[in-house]
C-alpha positions in Angstrom: -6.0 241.6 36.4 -4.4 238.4 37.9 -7.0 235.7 38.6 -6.6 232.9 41.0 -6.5 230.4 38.8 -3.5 232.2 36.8 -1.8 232.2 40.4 -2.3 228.4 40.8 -0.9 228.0 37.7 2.5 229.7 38.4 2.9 228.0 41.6 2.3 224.8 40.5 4.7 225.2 36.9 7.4 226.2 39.7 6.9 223.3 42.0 7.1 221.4 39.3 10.3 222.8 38.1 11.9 222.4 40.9 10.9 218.9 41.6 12.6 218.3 38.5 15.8 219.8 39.3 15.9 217.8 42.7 15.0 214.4 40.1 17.9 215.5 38.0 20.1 216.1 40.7 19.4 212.7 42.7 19.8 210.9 39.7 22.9 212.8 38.1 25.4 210.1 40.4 23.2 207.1 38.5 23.6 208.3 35.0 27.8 209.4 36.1 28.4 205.5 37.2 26.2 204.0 34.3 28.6 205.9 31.7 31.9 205.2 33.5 30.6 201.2 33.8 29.3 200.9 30.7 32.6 202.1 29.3 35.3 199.9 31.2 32.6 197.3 29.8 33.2 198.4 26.4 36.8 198.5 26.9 37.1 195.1 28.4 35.2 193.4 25.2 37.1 195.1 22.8 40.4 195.8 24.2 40.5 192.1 26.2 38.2 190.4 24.0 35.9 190.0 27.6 32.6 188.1 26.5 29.7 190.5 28.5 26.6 190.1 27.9 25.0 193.9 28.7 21.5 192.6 30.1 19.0 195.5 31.8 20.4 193.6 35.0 23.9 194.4 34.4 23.3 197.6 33.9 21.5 198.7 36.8 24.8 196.7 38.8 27.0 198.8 37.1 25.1 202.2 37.5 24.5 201.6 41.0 28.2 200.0 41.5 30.2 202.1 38.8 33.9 200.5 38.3 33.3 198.2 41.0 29.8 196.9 39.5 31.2 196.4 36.4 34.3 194.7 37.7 31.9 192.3 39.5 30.0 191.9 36.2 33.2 191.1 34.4 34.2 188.8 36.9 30.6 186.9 37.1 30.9 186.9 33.5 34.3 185.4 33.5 33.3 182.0 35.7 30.6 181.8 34.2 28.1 182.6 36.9 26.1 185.5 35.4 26.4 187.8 32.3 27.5 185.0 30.1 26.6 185.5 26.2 24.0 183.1 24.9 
């Protein structure tokens, strides 16, 4: 026989579930944009020799930003305004 408490149970494991899938899916653009910025980064240190300092900052420019965040960290890095290697 199913209790109550064995019914609570269910609904709450499937509200859980699917507050995780709605995480996963808000946050899905944020990991996209991080990888894609991370990577021109990458390319511009070792394919231009591009001094970028990757700092928790920069990255959360570049995941919100994608290309366009990390070309504003490349740039900032380049005069010398932000993002510049110690």
């Amino acid at each position: 026989m199913v209790t109550g408490l064995e019914i609570l149970l269910v609904v709450l494991v499937l509200a859980a579930v699917l507050g995780a899938s709605t995480l996963v899916e808000t946050v899905r653009p944020l990991i996209v944009n991080a990888v894609v910025g991370l990577l021109v980064l990458f390319l511009a240190q070792t394919v231009f020799g591009l001094p970028v300092a990757v700092t928790p900052v920069a990255l959360a420019v570049v995941a919100i930003g994608g290309i366009p965040g990390s070309i504003l960290v490349i740039m900032l890095s380049l005069f010398g305004v932000a993002f510049v290697p110690a």
